[in-house]
C-alpha positions as CSV (number, residue, x, y, z in Angstrom):
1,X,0.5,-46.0,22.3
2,X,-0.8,-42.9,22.9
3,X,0.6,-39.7,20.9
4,X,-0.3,-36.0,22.6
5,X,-0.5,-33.9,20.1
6,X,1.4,-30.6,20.5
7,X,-0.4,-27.2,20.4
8,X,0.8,-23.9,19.0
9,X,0.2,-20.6,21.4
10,X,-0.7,-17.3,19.9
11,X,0.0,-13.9,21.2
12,X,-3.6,-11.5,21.0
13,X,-1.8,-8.9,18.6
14,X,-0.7,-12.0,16.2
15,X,-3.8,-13.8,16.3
16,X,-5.6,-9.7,15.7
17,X,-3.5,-9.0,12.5
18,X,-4.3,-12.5,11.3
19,X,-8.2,-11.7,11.4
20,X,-7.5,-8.4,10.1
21,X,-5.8,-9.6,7.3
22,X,-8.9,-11.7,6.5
23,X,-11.3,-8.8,7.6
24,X,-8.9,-6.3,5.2
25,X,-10.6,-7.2,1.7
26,X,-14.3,-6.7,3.2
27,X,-13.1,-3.1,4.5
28,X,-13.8,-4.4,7.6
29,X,-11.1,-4.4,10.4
30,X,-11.0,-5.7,14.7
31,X,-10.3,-3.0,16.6
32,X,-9.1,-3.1,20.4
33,X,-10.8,-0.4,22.6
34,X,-8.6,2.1,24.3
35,X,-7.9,3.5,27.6
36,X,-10.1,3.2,30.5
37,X,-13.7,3.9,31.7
38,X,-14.1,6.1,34.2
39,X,-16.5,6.0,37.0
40,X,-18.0,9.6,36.6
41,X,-19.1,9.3,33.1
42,X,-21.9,7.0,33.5
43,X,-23.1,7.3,29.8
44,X,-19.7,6.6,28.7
45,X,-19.6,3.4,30.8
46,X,-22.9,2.3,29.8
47,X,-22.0,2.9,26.0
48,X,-18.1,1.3,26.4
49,X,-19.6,-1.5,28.2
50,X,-21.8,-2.7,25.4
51,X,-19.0,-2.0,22.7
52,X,-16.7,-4.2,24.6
53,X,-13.0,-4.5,24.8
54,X,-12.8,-5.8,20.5
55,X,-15.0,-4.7,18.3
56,X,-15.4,-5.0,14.8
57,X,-15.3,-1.8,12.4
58,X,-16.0,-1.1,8.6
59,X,-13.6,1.5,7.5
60,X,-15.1,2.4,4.8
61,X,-18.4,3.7,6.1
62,X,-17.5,4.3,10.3
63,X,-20.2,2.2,12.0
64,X,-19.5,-0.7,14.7
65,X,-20.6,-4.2,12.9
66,X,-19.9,-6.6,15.6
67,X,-19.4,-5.5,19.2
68,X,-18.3,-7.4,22.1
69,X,-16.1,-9.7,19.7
70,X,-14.6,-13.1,21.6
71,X,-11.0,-12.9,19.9
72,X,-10.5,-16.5,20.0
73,X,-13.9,-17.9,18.9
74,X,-13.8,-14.9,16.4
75,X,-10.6,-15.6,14.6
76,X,-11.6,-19.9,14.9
77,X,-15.1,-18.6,12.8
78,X,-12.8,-16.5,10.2
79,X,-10.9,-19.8,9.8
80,X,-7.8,-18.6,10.7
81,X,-7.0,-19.8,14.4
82,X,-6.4,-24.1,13.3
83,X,-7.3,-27.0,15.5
84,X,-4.3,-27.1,17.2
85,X,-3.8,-23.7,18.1
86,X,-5.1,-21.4,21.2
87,X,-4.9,-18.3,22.7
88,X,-2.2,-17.7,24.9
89,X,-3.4,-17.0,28.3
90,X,-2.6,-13.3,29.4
């Protein structure tokens, strides 16, 4: 007989502060970009773009380590999002 395995969904923020929390002791930290691009500032489109929604930041010194981060596959590398977890869909 076959047993289905049951999977455990994560909310973005939770599965964030996990990888933080991880990130925290190599003054490193994922950061969520804020507010919205606008149309008019094409260098500021073309620069956003590139960062990406997540990126990750050290602290300590300022610059950009890792843009365009995929949350999910991020947090599964870090070895803190398990087998039988996932990403909740938004």
């Amino acid at each position: 007989m076959h047993v289905e395995e049951a999977t455990r969904e994560l909310t973005r923020d939770a599965l964030i502060k996990r990888c933080n929390r991880r990130l925290k002791p190599q003054g490193l930290m994922l950061k969520t970009r804020r507010g919205r691009l606008d149309p008019m500032m094409a260098r500021h489109d073309m620069l956003m773009g590139r960062l990406g929604r997540y990126y990750v930041l050290d602290y300590n010194r300022n610059p950009i380590v890792r843009p365009s981060v995929d949350v999910e596959a991020f947090a599964r590398e870090l070895g803190v999002l398990h087998e039988l977890e996932h990403l909740e869909a938004a």
